[in-house]
C-alpha positions in Angstrom: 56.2 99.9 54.1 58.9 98.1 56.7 61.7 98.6 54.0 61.8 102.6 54.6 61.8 102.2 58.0 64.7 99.4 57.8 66.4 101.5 55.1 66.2 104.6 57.7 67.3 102.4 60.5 70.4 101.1 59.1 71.6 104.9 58.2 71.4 106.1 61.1 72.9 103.2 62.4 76.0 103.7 60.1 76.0 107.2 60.4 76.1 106.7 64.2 78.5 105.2 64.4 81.2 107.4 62.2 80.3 110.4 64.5 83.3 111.3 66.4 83.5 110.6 70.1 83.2 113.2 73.0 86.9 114.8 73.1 86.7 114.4 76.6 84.9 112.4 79.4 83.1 114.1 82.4 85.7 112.3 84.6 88.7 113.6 82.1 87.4 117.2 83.0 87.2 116.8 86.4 90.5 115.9 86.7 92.1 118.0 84.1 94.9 120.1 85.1 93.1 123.0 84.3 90.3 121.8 86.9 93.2 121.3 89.7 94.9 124.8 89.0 91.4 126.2 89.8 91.4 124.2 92.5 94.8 125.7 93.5 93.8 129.4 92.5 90.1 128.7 94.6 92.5 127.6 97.7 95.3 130.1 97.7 92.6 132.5 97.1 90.6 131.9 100.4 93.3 130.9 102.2 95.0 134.3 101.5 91.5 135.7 102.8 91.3 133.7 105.9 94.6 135.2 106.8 94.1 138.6 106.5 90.6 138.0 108.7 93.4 137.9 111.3 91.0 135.7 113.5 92.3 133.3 116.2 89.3 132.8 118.5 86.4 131.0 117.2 84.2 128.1 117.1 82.3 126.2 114.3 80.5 122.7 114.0 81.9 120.0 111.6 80.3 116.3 110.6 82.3 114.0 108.2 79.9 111.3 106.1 82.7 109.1 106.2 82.3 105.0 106.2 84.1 105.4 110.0 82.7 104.9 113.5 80.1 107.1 115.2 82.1 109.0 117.3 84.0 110.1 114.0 81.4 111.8 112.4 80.2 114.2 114.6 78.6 116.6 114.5 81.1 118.2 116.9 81.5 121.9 117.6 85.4 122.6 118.0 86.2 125.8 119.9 89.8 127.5 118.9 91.9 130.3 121.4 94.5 131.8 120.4 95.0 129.3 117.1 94.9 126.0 119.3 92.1 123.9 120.1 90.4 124.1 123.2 87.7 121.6 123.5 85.9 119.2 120.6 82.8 118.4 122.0 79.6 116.3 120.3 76.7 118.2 119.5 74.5 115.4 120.4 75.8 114.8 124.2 77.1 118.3 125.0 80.2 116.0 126.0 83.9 116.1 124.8 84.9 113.7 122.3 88.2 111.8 121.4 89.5 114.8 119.9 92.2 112.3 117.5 89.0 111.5 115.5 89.3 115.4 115.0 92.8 116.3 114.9 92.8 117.1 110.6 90.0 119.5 111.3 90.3 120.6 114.4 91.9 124.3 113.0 90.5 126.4 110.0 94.0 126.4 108.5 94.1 121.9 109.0 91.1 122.2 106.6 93.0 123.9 104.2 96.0 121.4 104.3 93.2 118.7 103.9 92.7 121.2 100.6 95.8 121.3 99.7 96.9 117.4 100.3 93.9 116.6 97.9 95.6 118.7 95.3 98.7 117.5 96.2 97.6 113.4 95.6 95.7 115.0 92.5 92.7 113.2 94.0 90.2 111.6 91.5 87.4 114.5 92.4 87.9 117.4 94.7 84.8 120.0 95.0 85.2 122.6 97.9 83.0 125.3 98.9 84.2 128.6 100.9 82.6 131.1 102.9 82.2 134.4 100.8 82.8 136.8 103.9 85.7 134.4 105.8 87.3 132.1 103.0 87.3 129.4 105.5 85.7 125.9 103.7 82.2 125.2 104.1 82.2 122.0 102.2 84.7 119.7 101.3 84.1 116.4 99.1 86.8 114.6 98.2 87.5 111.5 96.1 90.7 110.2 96.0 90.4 107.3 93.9 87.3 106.2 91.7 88.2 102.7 92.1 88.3 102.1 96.0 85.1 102.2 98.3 84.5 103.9 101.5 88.2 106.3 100.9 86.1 109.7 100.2 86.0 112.4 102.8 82.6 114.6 102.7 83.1 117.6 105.8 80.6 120.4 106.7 82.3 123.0 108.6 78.7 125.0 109.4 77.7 127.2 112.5 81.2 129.3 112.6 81.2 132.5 115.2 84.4 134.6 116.0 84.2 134.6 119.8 86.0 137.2 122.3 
């Protein structure tokens, strides 16, 4: 009775073993250059749509879950006239806030370049998000290398209003 069951065992073992290995890794795919010329299409794309939204004034809220102090994290709402920011101020306090801790995403068109750097340091794993209507980035998770801690850069950019 055990010999079947041994006999069975040992080919599918063998047999197992001869099968041919995946082509390619889920971390090969994620950072094939056909996923980073999407990634370049997806940015170029929204980028190209922000732009033609023509919109200088506006506001939005961003947080970053980022292994950094507090005060870096937000969530802050960052109010831009006429292209420049005008105040960065904590959604918790009401009060400003260093706005250096800002300063990459302190502009709709910064978060692209944080886009766009990513790419350009062909980061380990780069998954953005964009607003169907605006193009601007909702979500932006980046990974720049598997093997260091604490490196990534996760940003919500929620809560976004054209103002007058």
């Amino acid at each position: 009775m055990r010999l079947p069951i041994i006999i069975s065992a040992g080919l599918l073992l063998s047999f197992g073993l001869n099968l041919p290995v995946m082509s390619k890794s889920p971390v090969e795919i994620a950072q094939s250059p056909a996923s980073k010329n999407l990634n370049l299409r997806r940015l170029k794309f929204n980028r190209n749509l922000w732009n033609q939204q023509n919109i200088s004034n506006y506001r939005y809220t961003v947080s970053n879950s980022c292994f950094c102090i507090g005060d870096a994290r937000g969530p802050v709402v960052i109010e831009v006239r006429n292209g420049q920011t005008t105040s960065v101020t904590s959604v918790a306090t009401g009060k400003p806030v260093n706005p250096e801790f800002f300063q990459n995403y302190n502009t709709i068109p910064k978060l692209f370049d944080v886009i766009q750097d990513a790419i350009n340091r062909k980061a380990f794993s780069l998954n953005v998000q964009y607003s169907a209507r605006f193009g601007y980035p909702t979500q932006i998770n980046i990974d720049y290398n598997s093997q260091i801690a604490d490196e990534e850069k996760y940003l919500t950019i929620e809560n976004f209003k054209v103002i007058k």
